[in-house]
Steps between C-alpha positions, in 0.01 A plus 500: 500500500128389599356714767438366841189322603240707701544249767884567512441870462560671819190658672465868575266706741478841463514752860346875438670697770479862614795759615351646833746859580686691324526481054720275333651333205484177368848452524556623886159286557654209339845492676293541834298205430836310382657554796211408711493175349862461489535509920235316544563258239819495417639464163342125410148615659548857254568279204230195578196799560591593080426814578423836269302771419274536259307840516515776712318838545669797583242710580266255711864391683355085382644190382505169405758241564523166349590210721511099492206370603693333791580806624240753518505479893843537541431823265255647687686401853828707339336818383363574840884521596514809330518831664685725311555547140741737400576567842157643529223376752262265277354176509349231266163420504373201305157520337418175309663171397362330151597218242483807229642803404223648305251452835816737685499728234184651558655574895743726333 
């Protein structure tokens, strides 16, 4: 099978976000920002952002999530829905938005 075209290839931007409260996984951090997305969203707007993430730093409580390019508003818009992970008082706080992951890296 020949790989897809760069122009067919779907376009990702990168959002470095911080956990403002109390410590927590990636997992509970994850399902928090899931969820977020999914009632604002819904199910179609969950699957169209293409969402996942990439890296995460325990001890620093930051992230990156990888989104559609379409969609990065929407992102941002959906993790300030967030006020409790765990069902512990936190927030998310996003830091940067970039083209590349090695540019977020240095964030971490």
């Amino acid at each position: 099978m020949k790989p897809l075209l760069p122009t067919l290839r779907s376009k990702r931007r990168y959002v470095a976000f911080e956990v403002l409260g109390r410590p927590a996984q990636q997992k509970q951090v994850w399902q928090a920002i899931q969820q977020s997305v999914l009632e604002q969203e819904g199910v179609q707007g969950l699957a169209r952002q293409e969402l996942s993430m990439p890296a995460w730093n325990q001890k620093s409580q930051k992230g990156i999530l990888r989104v559609s390019h379409k969609h990065v508003t929407n992102l941002i818009a959906d993790t300030s829905f967030v006020t409790s992970i765990n069902n512990q008082p936190s927030t998310i706080n996003t830091i940067r938005t970039s083209g590349m992951i090695k540019n977020m890296k240095e964030i971490l």
